[in-house]
One Martini backbone bead per residue (centre of mass of N, CA, C, O) as a GRO file, in nm:
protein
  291
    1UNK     BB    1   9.921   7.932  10.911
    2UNK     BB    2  10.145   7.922  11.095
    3UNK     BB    3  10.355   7.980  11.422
    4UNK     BB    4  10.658   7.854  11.590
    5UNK     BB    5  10.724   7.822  11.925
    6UNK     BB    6  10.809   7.678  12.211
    7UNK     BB    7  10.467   7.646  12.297
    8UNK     BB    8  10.348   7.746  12.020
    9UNK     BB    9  10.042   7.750  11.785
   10UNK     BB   10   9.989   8.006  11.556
   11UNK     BB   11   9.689   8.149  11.372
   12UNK     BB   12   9.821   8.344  11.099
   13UNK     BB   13   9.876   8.570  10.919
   14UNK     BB   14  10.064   8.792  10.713
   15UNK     BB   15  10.238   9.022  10.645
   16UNK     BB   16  10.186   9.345  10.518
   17UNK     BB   17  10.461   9.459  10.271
   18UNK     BB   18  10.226   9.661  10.141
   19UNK     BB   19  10.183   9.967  10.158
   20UNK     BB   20   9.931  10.284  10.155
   21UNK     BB   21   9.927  10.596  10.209
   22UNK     BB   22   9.907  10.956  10.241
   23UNK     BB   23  10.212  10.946  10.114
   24UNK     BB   24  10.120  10.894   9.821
   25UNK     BB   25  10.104  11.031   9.506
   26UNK     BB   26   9.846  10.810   9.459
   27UNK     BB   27   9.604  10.862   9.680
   28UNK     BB   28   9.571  11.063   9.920
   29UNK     BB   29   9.272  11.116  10.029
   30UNK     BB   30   9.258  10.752  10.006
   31UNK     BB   31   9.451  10.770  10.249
   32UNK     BB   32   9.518  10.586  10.600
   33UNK     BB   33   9.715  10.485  10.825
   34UNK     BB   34   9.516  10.464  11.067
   35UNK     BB   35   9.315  10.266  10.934
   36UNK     BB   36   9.512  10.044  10.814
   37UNK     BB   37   9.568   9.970  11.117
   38UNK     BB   38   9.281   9.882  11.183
   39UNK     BB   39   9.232   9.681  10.976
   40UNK     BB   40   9.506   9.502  11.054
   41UNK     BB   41   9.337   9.446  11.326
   42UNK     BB   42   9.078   9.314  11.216
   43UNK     BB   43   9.258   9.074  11.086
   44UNK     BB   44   9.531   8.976  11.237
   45UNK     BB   45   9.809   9.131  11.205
   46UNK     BB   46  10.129   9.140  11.285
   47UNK     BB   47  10.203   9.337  11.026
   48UNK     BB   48  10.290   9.656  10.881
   49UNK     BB   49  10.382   9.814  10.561
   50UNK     BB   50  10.468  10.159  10.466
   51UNK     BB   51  10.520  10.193  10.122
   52UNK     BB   52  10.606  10.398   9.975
   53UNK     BB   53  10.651  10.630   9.706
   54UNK     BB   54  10.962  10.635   9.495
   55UNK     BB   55  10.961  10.901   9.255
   56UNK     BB   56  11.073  11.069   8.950
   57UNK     BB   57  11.142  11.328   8.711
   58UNK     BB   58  11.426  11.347   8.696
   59UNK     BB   59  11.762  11.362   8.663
   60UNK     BB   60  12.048  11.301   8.901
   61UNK     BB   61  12.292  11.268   9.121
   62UNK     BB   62  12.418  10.954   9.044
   63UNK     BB   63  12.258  10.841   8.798
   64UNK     BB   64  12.135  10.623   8.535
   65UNK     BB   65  12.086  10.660   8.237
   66UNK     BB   66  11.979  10.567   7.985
   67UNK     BB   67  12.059  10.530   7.639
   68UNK     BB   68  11.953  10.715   7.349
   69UNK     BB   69  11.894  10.720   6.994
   70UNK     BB   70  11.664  10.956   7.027
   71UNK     BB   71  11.740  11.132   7.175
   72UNK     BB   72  11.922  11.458   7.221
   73UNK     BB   73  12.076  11.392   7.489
   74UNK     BB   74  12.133  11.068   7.524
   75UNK     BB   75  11.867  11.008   7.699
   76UNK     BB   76  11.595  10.938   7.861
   77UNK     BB   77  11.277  11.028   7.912
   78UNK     BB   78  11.057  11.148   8.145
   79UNK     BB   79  10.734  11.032   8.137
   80UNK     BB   80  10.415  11.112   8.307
   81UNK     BB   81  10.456  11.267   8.615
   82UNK     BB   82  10.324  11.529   8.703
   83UNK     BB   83  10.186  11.353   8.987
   84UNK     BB   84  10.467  11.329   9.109
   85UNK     BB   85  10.583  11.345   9.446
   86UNK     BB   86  10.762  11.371   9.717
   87UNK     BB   87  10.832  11.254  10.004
   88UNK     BB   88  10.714  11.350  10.353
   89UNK     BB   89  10.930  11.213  10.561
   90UNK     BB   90  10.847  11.389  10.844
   91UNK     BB   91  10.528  11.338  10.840
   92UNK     BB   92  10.547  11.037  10.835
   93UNK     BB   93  10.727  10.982  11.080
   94UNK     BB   94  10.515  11.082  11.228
   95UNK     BB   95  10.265  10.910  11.185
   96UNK     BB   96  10.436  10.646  11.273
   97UNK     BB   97  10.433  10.726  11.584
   98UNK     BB   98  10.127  10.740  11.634
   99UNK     BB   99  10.047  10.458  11.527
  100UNK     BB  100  10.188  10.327  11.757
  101UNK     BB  101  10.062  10.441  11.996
  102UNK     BB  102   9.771  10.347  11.946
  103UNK     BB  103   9.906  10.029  11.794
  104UNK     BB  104  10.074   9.817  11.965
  105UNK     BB  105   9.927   9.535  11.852
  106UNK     BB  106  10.111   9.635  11.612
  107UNK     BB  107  10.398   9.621  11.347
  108UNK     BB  108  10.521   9.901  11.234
  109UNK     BB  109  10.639   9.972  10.925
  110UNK     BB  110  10.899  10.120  10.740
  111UNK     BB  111  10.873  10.246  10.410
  112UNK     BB  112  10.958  10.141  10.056
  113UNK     BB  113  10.905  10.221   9.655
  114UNK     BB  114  11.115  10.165   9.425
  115UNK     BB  115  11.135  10.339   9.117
  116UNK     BB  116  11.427  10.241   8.954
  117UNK     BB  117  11.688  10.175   9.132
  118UNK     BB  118  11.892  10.141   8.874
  119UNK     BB  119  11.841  10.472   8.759
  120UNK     BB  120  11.845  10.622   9.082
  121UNK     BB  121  12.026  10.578   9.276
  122UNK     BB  122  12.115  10.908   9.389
  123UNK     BB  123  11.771  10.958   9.466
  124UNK     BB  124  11.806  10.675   9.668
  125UNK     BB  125  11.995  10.776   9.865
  126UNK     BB  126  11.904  11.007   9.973
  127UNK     BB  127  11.627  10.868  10.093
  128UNK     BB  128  11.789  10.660  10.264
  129UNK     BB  129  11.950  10.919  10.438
  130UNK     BB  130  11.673  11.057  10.580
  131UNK     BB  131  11.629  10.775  10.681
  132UNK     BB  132  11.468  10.454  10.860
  133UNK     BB  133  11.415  10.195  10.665
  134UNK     BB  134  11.297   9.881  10.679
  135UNK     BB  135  11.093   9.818  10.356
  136UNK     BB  136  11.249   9.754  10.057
  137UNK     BB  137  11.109   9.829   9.771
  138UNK     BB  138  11.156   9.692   9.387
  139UNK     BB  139  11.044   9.879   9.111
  140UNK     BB  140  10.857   9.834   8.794
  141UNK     BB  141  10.657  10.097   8.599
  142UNK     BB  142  10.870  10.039   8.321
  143UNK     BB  143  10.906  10.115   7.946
  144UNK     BB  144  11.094  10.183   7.695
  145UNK     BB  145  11.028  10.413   7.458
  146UNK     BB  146  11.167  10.591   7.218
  147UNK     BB  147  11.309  10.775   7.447
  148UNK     BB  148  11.103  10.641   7.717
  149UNK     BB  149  10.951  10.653   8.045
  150UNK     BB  150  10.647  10.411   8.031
  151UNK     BB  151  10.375  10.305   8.122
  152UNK     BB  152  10.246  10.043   7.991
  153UNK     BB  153   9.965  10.165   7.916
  154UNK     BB  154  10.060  10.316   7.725
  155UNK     BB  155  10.220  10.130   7.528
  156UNK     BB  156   9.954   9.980   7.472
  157UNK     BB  157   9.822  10.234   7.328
  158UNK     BB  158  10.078  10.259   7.096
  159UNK     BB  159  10.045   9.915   6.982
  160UNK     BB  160  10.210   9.740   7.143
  161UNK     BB  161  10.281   9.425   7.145
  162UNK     BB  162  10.236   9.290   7.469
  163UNK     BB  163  10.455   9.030   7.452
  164UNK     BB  164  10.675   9.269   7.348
  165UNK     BB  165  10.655   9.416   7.643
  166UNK     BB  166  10.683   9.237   7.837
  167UNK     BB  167  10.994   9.157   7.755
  168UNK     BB  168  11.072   9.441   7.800
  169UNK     BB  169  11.041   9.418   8.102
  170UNK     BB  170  11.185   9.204   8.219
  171UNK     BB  171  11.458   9.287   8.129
  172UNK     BB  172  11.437   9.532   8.324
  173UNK     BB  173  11.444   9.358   8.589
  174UNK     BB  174  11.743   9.237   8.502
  175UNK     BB  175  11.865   9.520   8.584
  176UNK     BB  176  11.724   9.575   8.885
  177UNK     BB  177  11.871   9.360   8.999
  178UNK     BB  178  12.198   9.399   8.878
  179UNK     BB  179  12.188   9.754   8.958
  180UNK     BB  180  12.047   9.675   9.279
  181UNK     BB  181  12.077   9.635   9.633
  182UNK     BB  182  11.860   9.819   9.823
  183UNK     BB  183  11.662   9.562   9.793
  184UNK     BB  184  11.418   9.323   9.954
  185UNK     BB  185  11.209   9.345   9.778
  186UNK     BB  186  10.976   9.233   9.491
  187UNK     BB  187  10.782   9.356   9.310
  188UNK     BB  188  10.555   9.325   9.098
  189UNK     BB  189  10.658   9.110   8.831
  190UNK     BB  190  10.402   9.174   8.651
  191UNK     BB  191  10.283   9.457   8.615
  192UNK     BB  192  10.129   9.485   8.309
  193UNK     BB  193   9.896   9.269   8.380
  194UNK     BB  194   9.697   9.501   8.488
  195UNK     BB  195   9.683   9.638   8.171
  196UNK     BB  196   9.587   9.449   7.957
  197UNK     BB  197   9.439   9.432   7.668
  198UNK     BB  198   9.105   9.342   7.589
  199UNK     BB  199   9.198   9.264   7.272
  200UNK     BB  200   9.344   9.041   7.384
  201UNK     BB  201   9.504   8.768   7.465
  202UNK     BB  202   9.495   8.615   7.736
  203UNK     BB  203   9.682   8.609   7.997
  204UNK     BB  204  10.014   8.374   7.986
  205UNK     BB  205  10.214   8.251   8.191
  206UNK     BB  206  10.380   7.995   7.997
  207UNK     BB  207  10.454   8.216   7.775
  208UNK     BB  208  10.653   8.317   8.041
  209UNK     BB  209  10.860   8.150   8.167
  210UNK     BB  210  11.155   8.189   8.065
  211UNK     BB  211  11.133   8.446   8.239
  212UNK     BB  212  11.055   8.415   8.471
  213UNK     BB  213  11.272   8.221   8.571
  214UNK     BB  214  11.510   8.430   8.525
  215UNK     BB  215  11.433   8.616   8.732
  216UNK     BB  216  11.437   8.432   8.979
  217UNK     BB  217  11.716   8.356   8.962
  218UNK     BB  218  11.875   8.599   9.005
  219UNK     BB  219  11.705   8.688   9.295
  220UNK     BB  220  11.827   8.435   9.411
  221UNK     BB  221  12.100   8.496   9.406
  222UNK     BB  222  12.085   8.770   9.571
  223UNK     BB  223  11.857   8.677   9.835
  224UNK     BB  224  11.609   8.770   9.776
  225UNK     BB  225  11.256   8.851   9.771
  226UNK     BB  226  10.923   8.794   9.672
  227UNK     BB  227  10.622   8.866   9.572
  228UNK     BB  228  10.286   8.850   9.656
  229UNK     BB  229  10.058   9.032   9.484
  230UNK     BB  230   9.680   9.124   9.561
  231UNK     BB  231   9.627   9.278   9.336
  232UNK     BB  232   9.723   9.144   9.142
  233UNK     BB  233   9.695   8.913   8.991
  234UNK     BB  234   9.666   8.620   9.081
  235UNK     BB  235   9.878   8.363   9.142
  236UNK     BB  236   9.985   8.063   9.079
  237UNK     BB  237  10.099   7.759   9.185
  238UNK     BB  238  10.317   7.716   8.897
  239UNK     BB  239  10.462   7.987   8.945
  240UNK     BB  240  10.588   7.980   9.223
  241UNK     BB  241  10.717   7.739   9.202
  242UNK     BB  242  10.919   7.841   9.020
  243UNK     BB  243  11.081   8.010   9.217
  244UNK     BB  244  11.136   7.722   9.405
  245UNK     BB  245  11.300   7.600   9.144
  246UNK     BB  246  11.489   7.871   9.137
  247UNK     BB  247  11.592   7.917   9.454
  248UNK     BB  248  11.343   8.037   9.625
  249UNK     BB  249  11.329   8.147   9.993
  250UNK     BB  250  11.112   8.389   9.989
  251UNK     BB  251  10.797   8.528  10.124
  252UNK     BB  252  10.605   8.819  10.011
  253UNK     BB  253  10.360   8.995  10.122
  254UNK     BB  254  10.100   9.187   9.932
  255UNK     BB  255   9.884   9.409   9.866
  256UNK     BB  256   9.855   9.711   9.749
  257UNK     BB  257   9.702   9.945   9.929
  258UNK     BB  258   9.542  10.266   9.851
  259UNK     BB  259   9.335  10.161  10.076
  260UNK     BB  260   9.220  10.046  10.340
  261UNK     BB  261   9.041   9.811  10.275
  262UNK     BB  262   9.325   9.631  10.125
  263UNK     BB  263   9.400   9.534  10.374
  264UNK     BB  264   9.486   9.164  10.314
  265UNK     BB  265   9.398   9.125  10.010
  266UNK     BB  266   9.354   8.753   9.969
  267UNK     BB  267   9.567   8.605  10.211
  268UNK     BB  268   9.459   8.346  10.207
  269UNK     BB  269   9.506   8.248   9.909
  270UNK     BB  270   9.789   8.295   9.906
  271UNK     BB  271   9.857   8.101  10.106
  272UNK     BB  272   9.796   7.879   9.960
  273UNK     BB  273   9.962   7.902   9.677
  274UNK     BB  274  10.238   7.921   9.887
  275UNK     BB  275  10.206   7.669  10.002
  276UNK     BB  276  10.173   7.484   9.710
  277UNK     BB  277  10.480   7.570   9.649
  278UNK     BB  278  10.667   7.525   9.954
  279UNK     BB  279  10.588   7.707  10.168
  280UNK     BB  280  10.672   7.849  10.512
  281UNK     BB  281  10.663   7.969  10.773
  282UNK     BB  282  10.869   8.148  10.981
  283UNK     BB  283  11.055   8.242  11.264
  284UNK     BB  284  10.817   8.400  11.251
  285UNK     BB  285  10.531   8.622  11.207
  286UNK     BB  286  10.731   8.863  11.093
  287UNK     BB  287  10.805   8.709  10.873
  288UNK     BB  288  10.907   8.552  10.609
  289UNK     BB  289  10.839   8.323  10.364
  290UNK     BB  290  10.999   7.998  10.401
  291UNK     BB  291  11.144   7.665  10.262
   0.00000   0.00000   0.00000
């Protein structure tokens, strides 16, 4: 847990590159941009990252979406996103300059959490011309079902065996690896499993080797950072292991914290299970760990 400069090892959690504050159309009332930067400060980290979310409810021009055998436009429909609401850039960019005033001796970065960036290119270039973002993170919170694009806990309500769910999100996420070059990490790469059916056998990482394995080559290849998100079940030593024997060079950490107390939670466990992985701190306290 050290990173050395010329003279000195400091010894130093890292930074939390998953953060939402009340700029989330999920958070609202229970985010505080400036408290989460207190917390961050009361636990020694050296830089936090707010990567808002970025969803979208309708496609765009220049999206791409799946074609559809069951729909009758022709492409998927995305279903359930009532509460999804666009990033308000200009007030967010304002409290990010609030917050680097207030607290110096942290270094705030700003960012994005873009959902579904292969599927939606267009409505996310857009976002992303209309500000200067540090850290994008690319996720999926969704699996295609039936000429629908639902969220995971949908479809395992809808009875989907959820082994035959998972591998069908593993998929997806090989479509947004190979489909989208705009991010620079991958966030909560097994993001189904925090909704696991309670009525199921134990989610078994085990069982899903050979596709964690093929995401994390794809991504190896791509060059780009895995996350390690401590809000998801957290991750095995054999598990990240697979990531470093798959080619993977760096390693982001992420609380995904949608309430200021949930800065950096659980970041020192996660630090011994990347370090029992093969990484260790990188070229200063702010970069990625890396091999």
């Amino acid at each position: 847990m050290s990173w050395k400069s010329d003279e000195t090892i400091v010894a130093m959690l890292p930074p939390d590159n998953h953060v939402h504050s009340q700029f989330s159309w999920d958070t609202r009332s229970n985010g505080s941009m400036e408290l989460a930067c207190a917390r961050a400060v009361e636990l020694g980290l050296p830089a936090i990252a707010f990567t808002e979310h970025v969803d979208f409810t309708a496609w765009g021009h220049d999206d791409l979406p799946p074609v559809s055998t069951v729909s009758g436009s022709g492409h998927v429909s995305i279903a359930h996103r009532e509460r999804v609401q666009p990033l308000d850039i200009e007030a967010y960019q304002a409290s990010i300059a609030r917050c680097r005033d207030k607290f110096p001796q942290l270094r705030i970065l700003t960012g994005i959490e873009t959902g579904e960036p292969h599927l939606f290119a267009g409505s996310v270039a857009q976002v992303l011309g209309s500000g200067a973002f540090e850290r994008v993170l690319g996720s999926l919170h969704s699996v295609v079902h039936e000429g629908r694009i639902l969220s995971p806990e949908r479809v395992f309500a809808l009875g989907v065996a959820p082994e035959d769910a998972m591998r069908r999100y593993f998929e997806g996420l090989l479509d947004l690896i190979k489909g989208s070059d705009v991010f620079q990490v991958l966030a909560h790469c097994d993001f189904p499993r925090r909704y696991w059916p309670t009525g199921a056998r134990p989610y078994d990482e085990a069982l899903f080797e050979e596709e964690y394995r093929t995401v994390f080559r794809a991504l190896a290849t791509s060059g780009r950072a895995l996350e390690i998100n401590t809000r998801s079940p957290l991750w095995s030593v054999e598990l990240m292991r697979w990531w470093y024997e798959e080619g993977g060079e760096a390693v982001s950490f992420g609380s995904d914290a949608h309430v200021p107390y949930r800065v950096g939670a659980q970041f020192e466990l996660a630090v011994d299970v990347v370090e029992a992985a093969g990484f260790r701190p990188g070229r200063d306290q702010f970069d990625f760990w890396r091999r």
